[in-house]
N, C-alpha and C positions, 0 to 999 in steps of 0.2 A: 291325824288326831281323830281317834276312832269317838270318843266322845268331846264334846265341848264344853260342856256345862262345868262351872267354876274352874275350870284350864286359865291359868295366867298368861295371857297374851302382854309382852310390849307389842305396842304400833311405835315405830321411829319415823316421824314427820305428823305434823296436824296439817298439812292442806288438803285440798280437795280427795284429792284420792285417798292420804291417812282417815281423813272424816270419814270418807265409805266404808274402808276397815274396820273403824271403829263399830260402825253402826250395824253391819252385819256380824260380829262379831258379839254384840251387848244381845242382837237378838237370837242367837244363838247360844246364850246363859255363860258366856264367859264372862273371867275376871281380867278387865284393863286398863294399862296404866300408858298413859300419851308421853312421848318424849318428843319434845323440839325446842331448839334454841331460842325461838325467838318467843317471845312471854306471850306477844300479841296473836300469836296463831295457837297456842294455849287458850285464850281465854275466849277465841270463836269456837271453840266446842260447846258453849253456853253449860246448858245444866243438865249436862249428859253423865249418868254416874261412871264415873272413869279417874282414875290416879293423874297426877299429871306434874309432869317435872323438866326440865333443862339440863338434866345429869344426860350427856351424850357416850360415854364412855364406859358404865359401869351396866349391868341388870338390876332390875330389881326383884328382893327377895322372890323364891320361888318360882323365879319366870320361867314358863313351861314353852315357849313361843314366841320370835321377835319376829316382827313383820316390819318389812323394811320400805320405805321411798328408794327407788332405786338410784339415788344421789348416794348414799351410803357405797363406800369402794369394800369390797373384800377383804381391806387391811385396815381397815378403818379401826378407833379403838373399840370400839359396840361392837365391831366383828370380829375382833380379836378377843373380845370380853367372851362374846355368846359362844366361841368355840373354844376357848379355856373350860368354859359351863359345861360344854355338850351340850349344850340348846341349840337347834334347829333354828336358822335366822333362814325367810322365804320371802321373797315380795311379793306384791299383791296380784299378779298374773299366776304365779303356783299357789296359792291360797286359794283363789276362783276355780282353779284344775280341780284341788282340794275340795270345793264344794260342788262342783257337779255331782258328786257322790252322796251329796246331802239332802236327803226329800225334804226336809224345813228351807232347802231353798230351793230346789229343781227337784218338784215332786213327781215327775214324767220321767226323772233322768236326765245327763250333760246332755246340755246342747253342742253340735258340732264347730269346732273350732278353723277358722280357713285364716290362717296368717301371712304375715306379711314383714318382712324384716329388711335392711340394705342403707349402707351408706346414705342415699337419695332416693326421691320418691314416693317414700311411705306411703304417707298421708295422702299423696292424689291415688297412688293405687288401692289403697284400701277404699278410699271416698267412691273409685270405680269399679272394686268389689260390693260394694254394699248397696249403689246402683241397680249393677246388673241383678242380683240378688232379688231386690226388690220387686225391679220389671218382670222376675219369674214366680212374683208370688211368696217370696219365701217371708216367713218371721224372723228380721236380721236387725243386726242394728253393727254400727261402725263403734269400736269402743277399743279401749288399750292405752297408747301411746297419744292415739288421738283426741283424746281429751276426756272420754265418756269411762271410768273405774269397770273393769270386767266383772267387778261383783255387782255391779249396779245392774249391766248386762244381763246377769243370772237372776236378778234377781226380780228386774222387769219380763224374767221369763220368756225370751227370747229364745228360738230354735237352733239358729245357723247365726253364728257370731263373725264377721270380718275385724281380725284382732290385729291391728297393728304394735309392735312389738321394738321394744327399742336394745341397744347391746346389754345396758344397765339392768332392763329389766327382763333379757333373756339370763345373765349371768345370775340371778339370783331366783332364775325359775327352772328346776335340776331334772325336775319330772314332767315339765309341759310338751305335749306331743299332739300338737293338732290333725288335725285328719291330713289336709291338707297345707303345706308351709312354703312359701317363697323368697326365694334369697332374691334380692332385684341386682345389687351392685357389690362392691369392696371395694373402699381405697380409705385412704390415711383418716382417720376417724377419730378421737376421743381418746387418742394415744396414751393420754397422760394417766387415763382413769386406769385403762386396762394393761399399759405395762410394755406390751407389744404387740405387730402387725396380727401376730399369731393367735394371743391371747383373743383380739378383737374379732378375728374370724373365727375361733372356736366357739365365741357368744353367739356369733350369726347363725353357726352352722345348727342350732339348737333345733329348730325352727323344720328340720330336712330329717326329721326323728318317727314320723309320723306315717299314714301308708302313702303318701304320693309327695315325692320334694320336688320341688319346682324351681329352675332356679336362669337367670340369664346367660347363655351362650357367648355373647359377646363382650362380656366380659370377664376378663381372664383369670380373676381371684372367684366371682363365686359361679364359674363355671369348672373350676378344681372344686367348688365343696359340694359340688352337685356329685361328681364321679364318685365321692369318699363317704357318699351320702348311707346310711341303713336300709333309707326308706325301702319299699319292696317295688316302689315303681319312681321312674326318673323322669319327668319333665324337662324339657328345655324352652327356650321362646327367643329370636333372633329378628333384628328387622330384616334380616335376609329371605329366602328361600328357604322353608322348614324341610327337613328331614323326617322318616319316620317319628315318630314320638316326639317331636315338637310343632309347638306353636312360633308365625313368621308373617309374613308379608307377600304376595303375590297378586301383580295388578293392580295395585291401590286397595286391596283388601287385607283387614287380617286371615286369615285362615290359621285350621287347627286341623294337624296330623297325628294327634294323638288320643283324640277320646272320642265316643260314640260312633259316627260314623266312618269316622277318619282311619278308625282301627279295620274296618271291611277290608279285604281283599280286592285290590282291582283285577280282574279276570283279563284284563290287557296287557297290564303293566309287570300284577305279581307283586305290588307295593298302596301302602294304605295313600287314599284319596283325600286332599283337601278339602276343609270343608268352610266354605265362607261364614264367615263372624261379622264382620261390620264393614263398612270402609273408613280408610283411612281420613278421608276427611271430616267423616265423624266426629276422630276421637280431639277432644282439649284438655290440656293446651294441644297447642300444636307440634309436631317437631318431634326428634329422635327421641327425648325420652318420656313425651309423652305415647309416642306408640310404643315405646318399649312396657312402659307402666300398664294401658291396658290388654296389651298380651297376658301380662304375668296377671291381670284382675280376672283376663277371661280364661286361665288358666286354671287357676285356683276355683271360679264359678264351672267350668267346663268338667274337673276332676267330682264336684259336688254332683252335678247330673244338669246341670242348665243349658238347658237346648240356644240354638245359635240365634235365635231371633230375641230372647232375653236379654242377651249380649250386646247384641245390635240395638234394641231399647234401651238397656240400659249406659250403656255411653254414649248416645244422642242426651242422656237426661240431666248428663255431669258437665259441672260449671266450675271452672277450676277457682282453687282457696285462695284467699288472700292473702299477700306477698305474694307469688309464687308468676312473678313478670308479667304484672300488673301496670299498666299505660296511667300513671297518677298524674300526667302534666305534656301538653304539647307547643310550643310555641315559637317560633322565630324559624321554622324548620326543624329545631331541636326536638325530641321525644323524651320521658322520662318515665324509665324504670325501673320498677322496685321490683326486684328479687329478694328480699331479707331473709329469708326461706331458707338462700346459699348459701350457708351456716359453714360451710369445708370444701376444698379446693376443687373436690369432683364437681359439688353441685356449680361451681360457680363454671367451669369449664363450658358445661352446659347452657350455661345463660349466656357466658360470653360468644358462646358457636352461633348461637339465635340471630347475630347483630350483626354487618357488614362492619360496624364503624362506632368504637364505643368510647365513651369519657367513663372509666369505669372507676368509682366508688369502694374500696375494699379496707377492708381492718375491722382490729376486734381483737377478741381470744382465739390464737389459732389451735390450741389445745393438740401440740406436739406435730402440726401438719409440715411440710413444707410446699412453699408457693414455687418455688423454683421451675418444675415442670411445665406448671399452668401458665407461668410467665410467655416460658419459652413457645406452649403449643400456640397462644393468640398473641402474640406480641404485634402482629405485620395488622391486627385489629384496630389497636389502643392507637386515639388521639390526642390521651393523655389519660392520667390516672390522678385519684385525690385521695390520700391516705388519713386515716383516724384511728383511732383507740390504742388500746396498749400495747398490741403487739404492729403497730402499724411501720417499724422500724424494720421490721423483717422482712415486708411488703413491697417497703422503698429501695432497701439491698436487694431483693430479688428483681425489682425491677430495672435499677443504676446496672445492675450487671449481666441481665442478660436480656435490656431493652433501653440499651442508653440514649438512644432515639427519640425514647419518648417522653416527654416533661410530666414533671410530676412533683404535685404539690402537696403540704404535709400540713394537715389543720390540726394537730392534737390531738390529745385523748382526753379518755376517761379517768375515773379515778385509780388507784392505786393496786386494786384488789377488785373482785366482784361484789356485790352488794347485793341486799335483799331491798324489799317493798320500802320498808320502814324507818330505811338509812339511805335511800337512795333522793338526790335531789332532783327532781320531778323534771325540772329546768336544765340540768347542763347537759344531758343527751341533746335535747332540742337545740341549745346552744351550738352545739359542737357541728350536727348536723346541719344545722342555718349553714355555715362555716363553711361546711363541704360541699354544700349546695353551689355559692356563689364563688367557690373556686370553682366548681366543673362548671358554671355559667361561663368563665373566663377562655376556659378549655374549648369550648365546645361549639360548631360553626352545623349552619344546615345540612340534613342529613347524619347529622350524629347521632345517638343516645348515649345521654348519661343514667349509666345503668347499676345502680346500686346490686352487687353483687359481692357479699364482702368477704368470701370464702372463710371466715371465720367468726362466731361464737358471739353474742351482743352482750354477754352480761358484764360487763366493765366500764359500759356508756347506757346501759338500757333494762330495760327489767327483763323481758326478752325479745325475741325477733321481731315479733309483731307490732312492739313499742318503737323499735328501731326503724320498721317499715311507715308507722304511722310518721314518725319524724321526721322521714326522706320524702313522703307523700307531702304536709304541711311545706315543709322547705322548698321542695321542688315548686309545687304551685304561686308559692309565695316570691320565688324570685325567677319564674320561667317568662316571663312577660319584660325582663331586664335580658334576656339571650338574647343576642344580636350576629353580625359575623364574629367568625374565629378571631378571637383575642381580644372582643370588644370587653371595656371594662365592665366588671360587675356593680352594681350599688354598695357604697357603704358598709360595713360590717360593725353596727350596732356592738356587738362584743368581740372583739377583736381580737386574734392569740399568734402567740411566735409560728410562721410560715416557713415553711423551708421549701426551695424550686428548684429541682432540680431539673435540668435545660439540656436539649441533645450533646450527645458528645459524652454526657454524664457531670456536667460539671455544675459545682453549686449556686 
């Protein structure tokens, strides 16, 4: 949009990030009209001059421009509409690309983009981008998927951007090519939205477009999108022993074999020299994929020009986010942990690896995944398992059949469909989670952790993750002081719902 001024933009979505849309877009002399369903996110625009309607499906006259919430699918009917139009429909991460070009918002010029994409991890690798970043002085800010609008980013006039980037919003950003991009993971994701394995790693691969792709070695999907990458230069990062041109582990250190120093010639060897970054007991969380995460953070800071001792500051300074296997309850012996964060079978993998001995907590939306795998790799783990939400039926077959060993009790679910803010009843997540709590109190004998880990998707019991985490924290504390040994009874259950146990052997 070489000019803006009276250009009819739709924005589709009023929440936080459509509000930013809007707002840079009004100061920008466009014309815009808000679409969202729900009336109530309408009317918190207040008395912003802007159109504003609940038609999800049609354009409105003239519209020169749709800017999307990346909840809208590619086949959706507004994308089917805006491409019958020939209208350009773009999310708000290619909109911000868009305006780097715009002295009325970046009067100096775009600031540098260092992304961050992957099944798992995001959000703590970015949070360890924008860390280190800091500790070297730079003007950065964490923004994207992480909660902060990149137009807000731009607009607060920020130099070197850490953008965390989601599949949703790389498929609807065609032109975004950050300097530096890293793929962290691949595995079964969001199936439903994007159709297949393929389509969902064509979103990731977005991201590896830019001059340096950075991407995980040890993992075998986005260690294929690294090979297939454009970039003109290839990153890798391994908890292993790095190779040239990657970053790795040696000693209890990170080290980096691919930038500044690392690239010299050893006149011994005839091969580039490691160059210590931090040590590993540094980084948090702890454990494989947290040193995987700030490899890929000091990757992406290492390709910008951030000397090694930045790196090293700046992961001493990072405290990891909340959910994200968090100790909310200890009692009887028992520990209790929220992962809520484990939104899909990989991340939960991950959390289950952490634990000798787990009562683990899982269901929800699994959004096309299968558990199957996950079952089978920690099975000889599980002390027991406590099942919820809607797809929690799939949970329980994957576990009757390839962990019949281990009992497993079924508290319910959620409602019928997903739910927004406004329809959602405040009370029956809470309920449902009570529920689960004091079955894995039942489960669960010293030495265990009941570890909320629920490789699937919260909105069917919860607003999102974080609501879901808050309720397994409340629950847990509230009945962890009732944990006693293995099998002792739990208290009461105030709201009580149909149980199903299944018992070694597999039987009901």
């Amino acid at each position: 949009m070489a000019e803006w001024r009276d250009r009819h933009v739709l924005v589709a979505g009023a929440r936080r990030t459509g509000v930013s849309v809007v707002d840079v877009l009004l100061h920008l002399g466009a014309r815009v009209t808000v679409a969202d369903g729900d009336q109530a996110q309408l009317d918190l625009l207040g008395g912003r001059p802007v159109a504003r309607t609940q038609e999800l499906a049609a354009l409105p006259k003239g519209c020169d421009l749709v800017v999307t919430s990346p909840g809208f699918r590619t086949d959706s009917p507004l994308a089917l509409a805006a491409r019958a139009a020939s209208v350009p429909m773009v999310g708000e991460p290619e909109l911000a690309w868009w305006l780097g070009d715009e002295p009325a918002i970046c009067p100096v010029g775009p600031p540098r983009w260092l992304a961050v994409t992957g099944t798992n991890g995001k959000t703590t690798t970015t949070t360890m981008l924008e860390a280190i970043l800091r500790a070297a002085g730079e003007d950065t800010v964490a923004c994207g998927n992480i909660g902060l609008p990149v137009v807000d980013a731009l607009r607060a006039g920020h130099r070197v951007l850490a953008v965390e980037l989601s599949s949703f919003q790389l498929e609807w950003s065609p032109s975004v090519r950050p300097f530096a991009g890293a793929v962290l993971n691949l595995a079964e994701d969001h199936l439903d939205w994007h159709g297949s394995m393929a389509a969902y790693g064509a979103a990731k691969a977005r991201v590896l477009r830019g001059d340096v792709a950075v991407a995980g070695l040890d993992d075998r999907e986005a260690a294929a999108l690294l090979i297939a990458a454009p970039a003109p230069r290839h990153v890798g990062f391994t908890r292993g022993e790095p190779g040239p041109g990657e970053l790795g582990i040696v000693d209890g250190h990170l080290v980096d074999r691919a930038f500044g120093a690392a690239e010299a010639e050893s006149e011994s060897e005839g091969e580039a020299e490691a160059v210590p970054l931090a040590p590993v007991a540094d980084v948090a969380p702890p454990g494989p994929p947290g040193e995987l995460n700030a490899l890929a953070a000091a990757a992406l800071a290492r390709a910008h020009g951030v000397a090694p001792e930045a790196v090293a500051a700046g992961l001493r300074a990072v405290a990891p986010g909340p959910h994200r296997g968090a100790v909310v309850a200890e009692a009887g012996g028992v520990r209790w942990v929220d992962d809520s964060k484990a939104t899909n079978p990989h991340a939960a993998a991950a959390s289950l690896a952490a634990h000798p001995r787990v009562v683990w907590v899982a269901g929800g939306l699994l959004k096309g995944a299968d558990v199957g795998e996950l079952v089978v790799a920690h099975r000889d783990r599980l002390a027991g398992a406590v099942v919820l939400g809607r797809d929690r039926d799939r949970v329980h077959a994957a576990l009757t059949r390839h962990a019949p060993e281990v009992p497993v009790l079924d508290v319910g679910g959620g409602d019928d469909g997903p739910v927004s803010d406004d329809r959602q009843d405040p009370d029956a997540g809470m309920r449902g989670m009570t529920r689960a709590a004091r079955a894995a109190a039942t489960l669960a004998g010293p030495g265990d952790t009941v570890l909320l880990a629920p490789a699937a998707a919260s909105m069917d019991m919860f607003r999102d993750y974080a609501a879901r985490g808050d309720a397994f924290a409340a629950a847990a504390r509230s009945v962890a002081g009732g944990v006693g040994p293995h099998g002792a009874a739990s208290p009461p259950d105030p709201d009580p719902a149909p149980e199903t146990v299944s018992r070694p052997g597999g039987a009901a």
